[in-house]
PAVO-715095 format. One record per residue: residue number from 1; residue in three letters; chain; x, y, z of N, C-alpha, C in turn. Coordinates in Angstrom, 3 decimals. Layout:
site resi:NUM resn:ALA chain:A n.X:X n.Y:Y n.Z:Z ca.X:X ca.Y:Y ca.Z:Z c.X:X c.Y:Y c.Z:Z
...
REM end
This chain:
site resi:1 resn:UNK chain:A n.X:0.837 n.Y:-1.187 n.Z:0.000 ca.X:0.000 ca.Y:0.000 ca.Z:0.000 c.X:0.878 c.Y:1.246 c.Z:0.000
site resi:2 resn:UNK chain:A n.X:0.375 n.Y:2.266 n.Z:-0.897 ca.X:1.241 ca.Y:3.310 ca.Z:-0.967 c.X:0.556 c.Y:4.422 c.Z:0.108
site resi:3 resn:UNK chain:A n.X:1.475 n.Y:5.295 n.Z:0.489 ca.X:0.571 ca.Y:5.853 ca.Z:1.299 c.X:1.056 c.Y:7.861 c.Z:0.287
site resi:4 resn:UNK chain:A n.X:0.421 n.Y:8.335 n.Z:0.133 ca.X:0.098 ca.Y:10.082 ca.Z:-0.227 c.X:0.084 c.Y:10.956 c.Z:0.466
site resi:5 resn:UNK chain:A n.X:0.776 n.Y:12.168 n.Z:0.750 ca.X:0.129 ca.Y:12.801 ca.Z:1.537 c.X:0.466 c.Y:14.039 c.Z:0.864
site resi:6 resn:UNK chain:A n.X:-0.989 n.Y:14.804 n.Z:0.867 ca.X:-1.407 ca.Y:16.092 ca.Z:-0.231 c.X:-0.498 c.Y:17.487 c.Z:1.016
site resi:7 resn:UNK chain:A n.X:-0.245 n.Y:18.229 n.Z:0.231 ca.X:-0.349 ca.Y:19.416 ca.Z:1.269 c.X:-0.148 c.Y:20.435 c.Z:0.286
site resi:8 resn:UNK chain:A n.X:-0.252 n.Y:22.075 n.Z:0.912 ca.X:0.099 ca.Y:23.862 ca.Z:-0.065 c.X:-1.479 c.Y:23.662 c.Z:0.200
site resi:9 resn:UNK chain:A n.X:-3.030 n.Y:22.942 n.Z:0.298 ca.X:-4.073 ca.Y:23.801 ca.Z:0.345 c.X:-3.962 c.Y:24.942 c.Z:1.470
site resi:10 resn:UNK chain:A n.X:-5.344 n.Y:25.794 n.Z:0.924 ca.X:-5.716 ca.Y:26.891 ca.Z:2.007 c.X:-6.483 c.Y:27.855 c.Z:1.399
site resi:11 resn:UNK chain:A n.X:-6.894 n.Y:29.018 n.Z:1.818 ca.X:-7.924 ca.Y:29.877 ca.Z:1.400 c.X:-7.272 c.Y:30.809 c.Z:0.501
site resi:12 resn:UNK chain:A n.X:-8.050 n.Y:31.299 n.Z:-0.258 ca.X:-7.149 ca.Y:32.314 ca.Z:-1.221 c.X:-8.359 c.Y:32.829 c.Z:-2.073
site resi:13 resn:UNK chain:A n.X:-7.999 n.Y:34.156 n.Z:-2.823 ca.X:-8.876 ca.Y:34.880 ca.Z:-3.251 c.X:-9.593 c.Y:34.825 c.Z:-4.630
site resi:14 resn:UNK chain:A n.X:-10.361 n.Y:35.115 n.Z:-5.086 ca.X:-10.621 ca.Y:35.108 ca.Z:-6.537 c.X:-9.431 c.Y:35.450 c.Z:-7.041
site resi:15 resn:UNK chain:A n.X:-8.713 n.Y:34.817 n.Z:-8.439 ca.X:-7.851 ca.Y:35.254 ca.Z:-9.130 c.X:-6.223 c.Y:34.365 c.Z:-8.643
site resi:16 resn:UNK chain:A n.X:-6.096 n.Y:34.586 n.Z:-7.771 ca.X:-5.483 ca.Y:33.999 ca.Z:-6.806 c.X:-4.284 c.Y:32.587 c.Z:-7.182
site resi:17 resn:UNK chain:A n.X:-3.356 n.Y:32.062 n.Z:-6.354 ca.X:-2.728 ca.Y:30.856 ca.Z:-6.931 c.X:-2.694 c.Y:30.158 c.Z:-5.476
site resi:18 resn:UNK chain:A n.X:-2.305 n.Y:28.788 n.Z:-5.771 ca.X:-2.210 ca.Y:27.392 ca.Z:-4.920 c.X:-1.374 c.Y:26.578 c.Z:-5.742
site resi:19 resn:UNK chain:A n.X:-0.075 n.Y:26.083 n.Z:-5.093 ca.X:0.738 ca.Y:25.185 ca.Z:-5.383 c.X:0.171 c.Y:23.747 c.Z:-4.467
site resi:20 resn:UNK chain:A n.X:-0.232 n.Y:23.241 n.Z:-5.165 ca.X:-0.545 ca.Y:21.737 ca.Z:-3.964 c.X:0.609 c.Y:20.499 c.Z:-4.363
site resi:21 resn:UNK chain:A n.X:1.143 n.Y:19.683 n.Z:-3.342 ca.X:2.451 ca.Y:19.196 ca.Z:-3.654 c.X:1.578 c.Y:17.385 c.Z:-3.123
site resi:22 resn:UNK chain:A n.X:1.877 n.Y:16.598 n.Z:-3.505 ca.X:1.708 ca.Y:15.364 ca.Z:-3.095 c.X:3.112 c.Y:14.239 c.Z:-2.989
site resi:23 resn:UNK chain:A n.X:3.526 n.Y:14.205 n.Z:-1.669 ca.X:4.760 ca.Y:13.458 ca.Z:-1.352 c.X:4.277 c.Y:11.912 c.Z:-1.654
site resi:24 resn:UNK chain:A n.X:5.232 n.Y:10.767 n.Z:-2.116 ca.X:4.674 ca.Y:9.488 ca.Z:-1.737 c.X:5.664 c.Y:8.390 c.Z:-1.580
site resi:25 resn:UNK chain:A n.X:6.338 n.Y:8.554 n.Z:-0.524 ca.X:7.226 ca.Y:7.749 ca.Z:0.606 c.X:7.610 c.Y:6.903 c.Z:-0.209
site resi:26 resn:UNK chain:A n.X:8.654 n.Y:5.802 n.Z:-0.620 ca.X:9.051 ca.Y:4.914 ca.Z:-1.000 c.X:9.657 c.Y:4.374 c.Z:-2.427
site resi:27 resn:UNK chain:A n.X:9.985 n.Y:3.548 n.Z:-3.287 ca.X:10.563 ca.Y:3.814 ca.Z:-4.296 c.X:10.199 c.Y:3.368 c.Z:-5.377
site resi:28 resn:UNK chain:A n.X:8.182 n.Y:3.388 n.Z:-5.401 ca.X:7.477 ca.Y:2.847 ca.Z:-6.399 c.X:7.206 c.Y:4.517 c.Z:-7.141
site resi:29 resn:UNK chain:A n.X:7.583 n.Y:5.603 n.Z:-6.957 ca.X:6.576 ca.Y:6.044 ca.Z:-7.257 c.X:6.694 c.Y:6.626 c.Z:-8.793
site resi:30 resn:UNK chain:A n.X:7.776 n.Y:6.708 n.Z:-9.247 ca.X:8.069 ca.Y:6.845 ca.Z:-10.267 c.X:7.523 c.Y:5.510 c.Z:-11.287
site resi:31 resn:UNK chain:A n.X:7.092 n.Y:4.443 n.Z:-10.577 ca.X:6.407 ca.Y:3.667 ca.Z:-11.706 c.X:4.783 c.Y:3.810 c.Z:-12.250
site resi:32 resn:UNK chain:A n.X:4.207 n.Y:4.859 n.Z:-10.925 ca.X:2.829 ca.Y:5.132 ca.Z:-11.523 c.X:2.722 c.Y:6.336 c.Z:-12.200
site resi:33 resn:UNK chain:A n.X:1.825 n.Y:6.188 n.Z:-13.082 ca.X:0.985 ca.Y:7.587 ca.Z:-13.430 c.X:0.014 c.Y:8.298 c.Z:-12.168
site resi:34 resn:UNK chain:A n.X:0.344 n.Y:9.475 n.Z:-12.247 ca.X:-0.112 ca.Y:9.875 ca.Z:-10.885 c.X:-1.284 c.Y:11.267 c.Z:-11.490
site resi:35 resn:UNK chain:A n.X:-2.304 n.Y:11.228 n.Z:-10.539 ca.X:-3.697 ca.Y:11.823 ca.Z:-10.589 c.X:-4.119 c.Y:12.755 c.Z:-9.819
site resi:36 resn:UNK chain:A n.X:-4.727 n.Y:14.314 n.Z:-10.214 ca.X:-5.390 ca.Y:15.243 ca.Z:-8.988 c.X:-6.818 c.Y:14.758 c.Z:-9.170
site resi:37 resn:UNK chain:A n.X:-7.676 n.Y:14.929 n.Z:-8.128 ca.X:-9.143 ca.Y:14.611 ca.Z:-8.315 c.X:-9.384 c.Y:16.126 c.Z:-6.960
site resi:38 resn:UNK chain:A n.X:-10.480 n.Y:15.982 n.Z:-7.390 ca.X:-11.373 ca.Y:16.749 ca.Z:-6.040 c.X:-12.608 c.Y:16.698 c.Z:-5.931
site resi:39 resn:UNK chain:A n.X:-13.161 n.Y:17.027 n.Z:-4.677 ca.X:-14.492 ca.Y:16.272 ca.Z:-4.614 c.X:-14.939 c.Y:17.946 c.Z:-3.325
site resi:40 resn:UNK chain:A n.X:-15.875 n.Y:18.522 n.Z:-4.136 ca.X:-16.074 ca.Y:19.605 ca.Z:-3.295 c.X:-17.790 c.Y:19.349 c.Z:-2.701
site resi:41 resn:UNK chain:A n.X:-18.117 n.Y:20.005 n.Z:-1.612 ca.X:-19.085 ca.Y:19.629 ca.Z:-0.489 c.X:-20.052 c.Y:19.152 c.Z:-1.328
site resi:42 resn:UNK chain:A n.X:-20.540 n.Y:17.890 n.Z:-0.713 ca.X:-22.349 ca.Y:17.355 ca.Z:-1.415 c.X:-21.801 c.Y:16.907 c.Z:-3.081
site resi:43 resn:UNK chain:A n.X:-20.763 n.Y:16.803 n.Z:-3.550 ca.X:-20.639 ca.Y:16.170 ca.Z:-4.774 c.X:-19.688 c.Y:14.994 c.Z:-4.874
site resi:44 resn:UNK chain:A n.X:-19.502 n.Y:14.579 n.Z:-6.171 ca.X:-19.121 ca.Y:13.354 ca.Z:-6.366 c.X:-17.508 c.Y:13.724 c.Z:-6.617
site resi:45 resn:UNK chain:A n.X:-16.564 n.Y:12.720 n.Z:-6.474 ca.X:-14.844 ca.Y:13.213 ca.Z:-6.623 c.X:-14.788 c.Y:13.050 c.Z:-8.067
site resi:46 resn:UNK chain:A n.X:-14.070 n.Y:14.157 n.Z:-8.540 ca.X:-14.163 ca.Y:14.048 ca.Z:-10.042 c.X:-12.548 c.Y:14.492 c.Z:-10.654
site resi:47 resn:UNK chain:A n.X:-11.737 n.Y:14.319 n.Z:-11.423 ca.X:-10.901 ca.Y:14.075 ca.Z:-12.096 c.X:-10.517 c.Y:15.694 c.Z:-12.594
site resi:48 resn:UNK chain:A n.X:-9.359 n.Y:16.002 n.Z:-11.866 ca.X:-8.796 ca.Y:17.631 ca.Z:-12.390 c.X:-7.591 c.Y:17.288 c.Z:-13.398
site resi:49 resn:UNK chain:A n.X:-6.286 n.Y:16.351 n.Z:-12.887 ca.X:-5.617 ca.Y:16.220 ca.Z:-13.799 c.X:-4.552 c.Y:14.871 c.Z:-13.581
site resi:50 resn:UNK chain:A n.X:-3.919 n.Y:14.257 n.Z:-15.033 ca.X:-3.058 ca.Y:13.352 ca.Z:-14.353 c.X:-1.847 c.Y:13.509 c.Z:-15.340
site resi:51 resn:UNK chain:A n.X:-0.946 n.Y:12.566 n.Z:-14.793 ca.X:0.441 ca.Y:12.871 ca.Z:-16.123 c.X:1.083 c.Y:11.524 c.Z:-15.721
site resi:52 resn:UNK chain:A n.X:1.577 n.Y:11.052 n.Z:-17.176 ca.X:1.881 ca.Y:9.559 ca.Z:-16.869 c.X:3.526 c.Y:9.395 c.Z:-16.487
site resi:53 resn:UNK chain:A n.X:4.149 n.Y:8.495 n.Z:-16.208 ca.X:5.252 ca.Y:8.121 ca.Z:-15.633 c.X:6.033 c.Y:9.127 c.Z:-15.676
site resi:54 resn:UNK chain:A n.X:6.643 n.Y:9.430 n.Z:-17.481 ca.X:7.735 ca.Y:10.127 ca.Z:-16.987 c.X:7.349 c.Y:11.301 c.Z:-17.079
site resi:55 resn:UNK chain:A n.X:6.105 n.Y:11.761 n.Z:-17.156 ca.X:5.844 ca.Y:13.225 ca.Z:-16.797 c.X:5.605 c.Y:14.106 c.Z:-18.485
site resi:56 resn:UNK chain:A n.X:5.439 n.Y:13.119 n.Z:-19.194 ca.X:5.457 ca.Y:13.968 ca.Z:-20.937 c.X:4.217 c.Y:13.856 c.Z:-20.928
site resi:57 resn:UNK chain:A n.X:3.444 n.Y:12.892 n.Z:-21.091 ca.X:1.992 ca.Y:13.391 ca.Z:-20.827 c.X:1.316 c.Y:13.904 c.Z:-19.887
site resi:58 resn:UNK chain:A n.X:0.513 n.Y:14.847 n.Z:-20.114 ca.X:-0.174 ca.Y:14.866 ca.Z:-19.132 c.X:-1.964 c.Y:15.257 c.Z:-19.851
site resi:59 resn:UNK chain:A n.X:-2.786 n.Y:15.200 n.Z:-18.607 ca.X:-4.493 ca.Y:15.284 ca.Z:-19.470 c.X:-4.910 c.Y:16.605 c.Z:-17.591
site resi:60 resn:UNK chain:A n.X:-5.858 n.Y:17.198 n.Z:-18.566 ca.X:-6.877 ca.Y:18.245 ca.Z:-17.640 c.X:-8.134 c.Y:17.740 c.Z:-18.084
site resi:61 resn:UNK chain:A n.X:-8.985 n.Y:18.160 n.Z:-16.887 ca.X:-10.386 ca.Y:18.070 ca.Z:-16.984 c.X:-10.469 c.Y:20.080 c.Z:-17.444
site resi:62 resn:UNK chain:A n.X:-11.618 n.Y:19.861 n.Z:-18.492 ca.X:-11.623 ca.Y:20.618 ca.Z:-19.432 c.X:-11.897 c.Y:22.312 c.Z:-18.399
site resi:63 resn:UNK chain:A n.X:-12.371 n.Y:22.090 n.Z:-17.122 ca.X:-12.799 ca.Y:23.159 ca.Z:-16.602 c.X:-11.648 c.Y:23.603 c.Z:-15.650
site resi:64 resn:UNK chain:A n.X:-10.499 n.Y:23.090 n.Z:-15.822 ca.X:-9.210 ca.Y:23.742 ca.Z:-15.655 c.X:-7.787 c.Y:24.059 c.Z:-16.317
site resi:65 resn:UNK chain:A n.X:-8.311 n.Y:23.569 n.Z:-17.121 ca.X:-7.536 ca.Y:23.724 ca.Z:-18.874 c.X:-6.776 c.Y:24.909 c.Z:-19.169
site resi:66 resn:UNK chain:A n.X:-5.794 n.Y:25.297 n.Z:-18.968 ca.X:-5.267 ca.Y:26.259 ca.Z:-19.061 c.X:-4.909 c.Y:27.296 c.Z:-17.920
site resi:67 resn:UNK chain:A n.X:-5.337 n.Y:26.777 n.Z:-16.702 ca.X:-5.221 ca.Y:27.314 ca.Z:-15.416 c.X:-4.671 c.Y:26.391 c.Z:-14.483
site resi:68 resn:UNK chain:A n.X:-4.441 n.Y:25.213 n.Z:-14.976 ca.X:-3.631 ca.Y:24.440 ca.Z:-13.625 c.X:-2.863 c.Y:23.635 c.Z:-14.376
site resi:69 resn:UNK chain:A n.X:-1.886 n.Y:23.556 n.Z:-13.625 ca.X:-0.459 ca.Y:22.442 ca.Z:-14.371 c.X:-0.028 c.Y:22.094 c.Z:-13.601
site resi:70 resn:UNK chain:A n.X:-0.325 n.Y:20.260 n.Z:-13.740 ca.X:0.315 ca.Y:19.714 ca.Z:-13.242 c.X:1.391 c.Y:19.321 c.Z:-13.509
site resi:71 resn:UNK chain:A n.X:2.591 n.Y:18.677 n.Z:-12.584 ca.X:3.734 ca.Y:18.354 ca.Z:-12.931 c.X:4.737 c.Y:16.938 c.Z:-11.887
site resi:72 resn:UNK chain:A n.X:5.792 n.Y:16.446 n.Z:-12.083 ca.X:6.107 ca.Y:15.620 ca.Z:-11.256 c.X:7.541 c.Y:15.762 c.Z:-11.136
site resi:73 resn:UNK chain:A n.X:8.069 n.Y:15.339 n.Z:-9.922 ca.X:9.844 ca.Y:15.200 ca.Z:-9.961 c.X:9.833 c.Y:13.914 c.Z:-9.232
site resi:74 resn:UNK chain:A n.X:10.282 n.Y:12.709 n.Z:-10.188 ca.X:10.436 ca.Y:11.422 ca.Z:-9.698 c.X:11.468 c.Y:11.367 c.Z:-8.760
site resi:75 resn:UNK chain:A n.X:12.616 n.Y:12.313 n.Z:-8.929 ca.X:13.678 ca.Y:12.091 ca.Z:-8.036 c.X:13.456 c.Y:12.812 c.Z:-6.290
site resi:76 resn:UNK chain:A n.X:12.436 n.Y:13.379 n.Z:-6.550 ca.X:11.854 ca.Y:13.712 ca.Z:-5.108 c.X:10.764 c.Y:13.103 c.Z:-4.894
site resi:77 resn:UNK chain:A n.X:9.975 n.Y:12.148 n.Z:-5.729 ca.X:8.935 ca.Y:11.269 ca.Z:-5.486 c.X:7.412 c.Y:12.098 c.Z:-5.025
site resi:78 resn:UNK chain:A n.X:7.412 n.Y:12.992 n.Z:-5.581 ca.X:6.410 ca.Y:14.325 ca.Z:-5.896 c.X:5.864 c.Y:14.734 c.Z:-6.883
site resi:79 resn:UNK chain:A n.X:4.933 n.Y:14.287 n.Z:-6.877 ca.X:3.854 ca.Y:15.203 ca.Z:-8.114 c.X:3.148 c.Y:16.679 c.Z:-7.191
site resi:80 resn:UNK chain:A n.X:2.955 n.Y:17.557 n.Z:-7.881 ca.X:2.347 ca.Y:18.922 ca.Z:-8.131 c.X:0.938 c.Y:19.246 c.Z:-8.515
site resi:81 resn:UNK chain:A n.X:0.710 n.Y:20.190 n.Z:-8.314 ca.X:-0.485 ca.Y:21.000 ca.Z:-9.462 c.X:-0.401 c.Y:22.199 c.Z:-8.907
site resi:82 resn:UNK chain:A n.X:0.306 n.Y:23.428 n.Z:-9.807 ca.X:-0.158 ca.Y:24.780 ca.Z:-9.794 c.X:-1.433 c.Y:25.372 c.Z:-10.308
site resi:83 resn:UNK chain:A n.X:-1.865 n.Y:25.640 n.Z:-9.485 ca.X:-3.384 ca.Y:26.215 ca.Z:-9.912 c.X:-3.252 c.Y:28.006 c.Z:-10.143
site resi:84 resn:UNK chain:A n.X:-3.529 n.Y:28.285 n.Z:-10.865 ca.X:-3.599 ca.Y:30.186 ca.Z:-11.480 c.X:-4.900 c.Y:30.061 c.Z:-11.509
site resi:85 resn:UNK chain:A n.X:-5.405 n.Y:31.741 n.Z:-11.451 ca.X:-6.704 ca.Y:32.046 ca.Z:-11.903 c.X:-7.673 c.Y:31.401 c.Z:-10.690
site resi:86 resn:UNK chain:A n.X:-7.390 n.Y:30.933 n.Z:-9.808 ca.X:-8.559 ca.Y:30.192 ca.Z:-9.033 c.X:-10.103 c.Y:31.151 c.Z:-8.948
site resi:87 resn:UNK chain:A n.X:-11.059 n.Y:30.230 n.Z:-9.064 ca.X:-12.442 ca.Y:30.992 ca.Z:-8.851 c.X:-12.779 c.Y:30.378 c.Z:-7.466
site resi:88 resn:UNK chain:A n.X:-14.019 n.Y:30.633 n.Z:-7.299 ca.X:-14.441 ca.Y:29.974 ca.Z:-6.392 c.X:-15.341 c.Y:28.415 c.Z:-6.261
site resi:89 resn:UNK chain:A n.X:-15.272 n.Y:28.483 n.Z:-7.610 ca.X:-15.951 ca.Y:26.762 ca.Z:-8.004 c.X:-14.980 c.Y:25.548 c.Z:-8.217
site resi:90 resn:UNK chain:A n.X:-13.571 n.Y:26.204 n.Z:-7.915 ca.X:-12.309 ca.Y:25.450 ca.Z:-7.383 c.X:-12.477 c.Y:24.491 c.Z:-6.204
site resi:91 resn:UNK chain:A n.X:-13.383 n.Y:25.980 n.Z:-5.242 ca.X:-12.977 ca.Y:25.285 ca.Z:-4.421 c.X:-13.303 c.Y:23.643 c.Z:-4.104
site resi:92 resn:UNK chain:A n.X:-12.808 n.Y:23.356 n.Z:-3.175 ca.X:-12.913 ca.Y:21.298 ca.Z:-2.877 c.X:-12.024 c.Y:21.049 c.Z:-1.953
site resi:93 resn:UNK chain:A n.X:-11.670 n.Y:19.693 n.Z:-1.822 ca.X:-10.889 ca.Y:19.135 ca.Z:-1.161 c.X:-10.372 c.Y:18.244 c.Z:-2.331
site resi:94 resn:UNK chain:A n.X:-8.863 n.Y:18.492 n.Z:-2.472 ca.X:-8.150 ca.Y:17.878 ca.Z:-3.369 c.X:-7.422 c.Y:16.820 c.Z:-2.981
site resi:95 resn:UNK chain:A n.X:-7.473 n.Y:15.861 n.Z:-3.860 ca.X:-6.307 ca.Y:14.662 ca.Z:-3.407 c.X:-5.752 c.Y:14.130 c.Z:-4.671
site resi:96 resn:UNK chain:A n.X:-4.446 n.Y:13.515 n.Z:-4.384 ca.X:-3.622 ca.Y:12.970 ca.Z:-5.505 c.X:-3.750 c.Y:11.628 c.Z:-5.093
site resi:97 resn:UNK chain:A n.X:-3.454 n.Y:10.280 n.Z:-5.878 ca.X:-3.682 ca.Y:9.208 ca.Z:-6.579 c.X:-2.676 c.Y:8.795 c.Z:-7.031
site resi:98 resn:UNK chain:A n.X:-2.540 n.Y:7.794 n.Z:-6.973 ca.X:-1.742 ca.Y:6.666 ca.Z:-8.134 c.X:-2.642 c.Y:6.005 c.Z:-9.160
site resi:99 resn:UNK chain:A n.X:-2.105 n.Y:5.746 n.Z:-10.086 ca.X:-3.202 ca.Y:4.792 ca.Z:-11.101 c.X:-2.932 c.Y:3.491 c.Z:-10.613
site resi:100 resn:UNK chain:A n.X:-4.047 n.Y:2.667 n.Z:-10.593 ca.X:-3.968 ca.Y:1.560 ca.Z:-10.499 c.X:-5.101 c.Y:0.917 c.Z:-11.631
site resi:101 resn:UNK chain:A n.X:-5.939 n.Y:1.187 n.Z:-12.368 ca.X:-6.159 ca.Y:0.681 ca.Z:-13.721 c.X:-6.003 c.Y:1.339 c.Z:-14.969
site resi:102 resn:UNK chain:A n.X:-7.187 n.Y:1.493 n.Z:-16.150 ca.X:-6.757 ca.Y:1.791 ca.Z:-17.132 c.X:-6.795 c.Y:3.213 c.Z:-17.655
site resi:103 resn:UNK chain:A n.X:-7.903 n.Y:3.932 n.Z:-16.868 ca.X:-7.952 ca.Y:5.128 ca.Z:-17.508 c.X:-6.928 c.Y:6.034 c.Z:-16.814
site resi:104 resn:UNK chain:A n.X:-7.069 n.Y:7.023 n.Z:-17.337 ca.X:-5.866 ca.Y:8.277 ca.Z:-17.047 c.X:-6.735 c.Y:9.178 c.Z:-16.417
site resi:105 resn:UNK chain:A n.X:-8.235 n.Y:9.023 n.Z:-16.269 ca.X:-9.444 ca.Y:10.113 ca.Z:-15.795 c.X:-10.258 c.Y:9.346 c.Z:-14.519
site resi:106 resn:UNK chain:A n.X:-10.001 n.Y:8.258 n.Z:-14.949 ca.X:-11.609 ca.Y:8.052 ca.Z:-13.837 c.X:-11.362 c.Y:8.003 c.Z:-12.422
site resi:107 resn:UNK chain:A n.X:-11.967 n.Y:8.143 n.Z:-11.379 ca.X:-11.355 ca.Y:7.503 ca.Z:-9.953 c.X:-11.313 c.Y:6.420 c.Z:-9.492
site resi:108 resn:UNK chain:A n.X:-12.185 n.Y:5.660 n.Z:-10.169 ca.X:-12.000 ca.Y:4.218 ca.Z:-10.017 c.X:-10.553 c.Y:3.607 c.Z:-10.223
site resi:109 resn:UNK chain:A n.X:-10.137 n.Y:4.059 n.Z:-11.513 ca.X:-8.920 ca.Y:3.243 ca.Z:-11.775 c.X:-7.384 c.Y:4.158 c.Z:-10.986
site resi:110 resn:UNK chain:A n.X:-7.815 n.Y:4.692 n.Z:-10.133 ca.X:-6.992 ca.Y:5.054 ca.Z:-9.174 c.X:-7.264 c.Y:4.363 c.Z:-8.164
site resi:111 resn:UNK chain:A n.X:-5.901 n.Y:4.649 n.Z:-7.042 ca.X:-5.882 ca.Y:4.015 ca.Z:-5.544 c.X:-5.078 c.Y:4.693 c.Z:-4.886
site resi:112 resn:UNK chain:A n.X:-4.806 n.Y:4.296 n.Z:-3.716 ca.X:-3.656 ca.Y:4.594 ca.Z:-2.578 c.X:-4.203 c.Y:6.130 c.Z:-2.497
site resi:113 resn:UNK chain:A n.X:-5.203 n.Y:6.620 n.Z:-2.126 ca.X:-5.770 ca.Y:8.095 ca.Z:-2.111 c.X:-4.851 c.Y:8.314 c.Z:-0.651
site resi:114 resn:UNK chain:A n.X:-4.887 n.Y:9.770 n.Z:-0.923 ca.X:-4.387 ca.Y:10.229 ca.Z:0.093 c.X:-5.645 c.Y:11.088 c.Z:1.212
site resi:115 resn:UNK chain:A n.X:-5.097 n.Y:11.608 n.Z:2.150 ca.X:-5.955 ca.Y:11.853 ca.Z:2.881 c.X:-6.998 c.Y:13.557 c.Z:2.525
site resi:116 resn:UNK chain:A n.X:-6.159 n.Y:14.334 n.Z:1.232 ca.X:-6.868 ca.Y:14.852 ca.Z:0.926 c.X:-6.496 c.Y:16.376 c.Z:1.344
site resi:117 resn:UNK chain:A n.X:-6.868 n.Y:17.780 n.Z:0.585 ca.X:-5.706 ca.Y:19.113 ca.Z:1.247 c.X:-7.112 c.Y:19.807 c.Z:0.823
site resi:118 resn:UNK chain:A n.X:-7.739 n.Y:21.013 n.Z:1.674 ca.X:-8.782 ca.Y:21.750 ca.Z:1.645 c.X:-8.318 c.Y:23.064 c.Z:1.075
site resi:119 resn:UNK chain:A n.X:-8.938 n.Y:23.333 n.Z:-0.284 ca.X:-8.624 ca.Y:24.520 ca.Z:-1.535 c.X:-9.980 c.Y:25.223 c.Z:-0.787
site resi:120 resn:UNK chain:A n.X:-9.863 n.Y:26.155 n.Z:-0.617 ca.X:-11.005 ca.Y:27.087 ca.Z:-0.438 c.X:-11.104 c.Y:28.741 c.Z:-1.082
site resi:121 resn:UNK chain:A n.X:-11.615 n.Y:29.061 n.Z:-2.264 ca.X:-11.769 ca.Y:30.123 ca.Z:-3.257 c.X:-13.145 c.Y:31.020 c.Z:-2.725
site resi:122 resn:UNK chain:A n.X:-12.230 n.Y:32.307 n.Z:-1.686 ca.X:-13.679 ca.Y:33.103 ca.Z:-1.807 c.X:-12.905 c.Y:34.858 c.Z:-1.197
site resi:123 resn:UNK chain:A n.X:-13.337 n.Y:35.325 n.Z:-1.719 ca.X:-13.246 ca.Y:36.797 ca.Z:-1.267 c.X:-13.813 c.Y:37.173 c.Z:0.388
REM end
């Protein structure tokens, strides 16, 4: 079992930025494709962004497309996501992922969730 742990959430303003960093202990981690999801109050966890092994691909969910980039440094065993532009329909509780099946989007075919970092977007 891998274990994640998200951290950089916190409150911030319309317009605003958030670096969120996801550490993951041990010396698998450079073999997964690794995933942001977030799941904000009363909704379902849904798929912000992922980038596969060595970090050349990567995919956004279309409603952060151009405002958040994710990124990874295998040799610190850390994936990223800079978020620009934040609104307030950002906000959520974000967590990073490992893949553990086939898609590059869904949450299912992720695992080893982490415990999750609270983005909060409001004036």
């Amino acid at each position: 079992q891998v274990h994640l742990v998200e951290s950089g959430g916190g409150r911030v303003q319309p317009g605003g930025s958030l670096r969120l960093s996801c550490a993951v202990p041990g010396r698998t981690f450079s073999l997964s494709p690794m995933g942001w999801f977030r799941q904000a109050s009363g909704k379902e966890r849904e798929f912000v962004a992922s980038t596969t092994r060595s970090g050349w691909q990567v995919y956004y969910a279309d409603s952060v497309k151009g405002r958040f980039t994710i990124s990874r440094d295998n040799a610190k065993n850390t994936v990223y996501l800079q978020m620009n532009s934040l609104q307030p329909e950002d906000t959520a509780v974000y967590y990073c992922a490992a893949q553990t099946g086939a898609t590059m989007t869904e949450p299912a075919d992720f695992g080893s969730w982490g415990q999750g970092t609270q983005v909060t977007v409001s004036s």
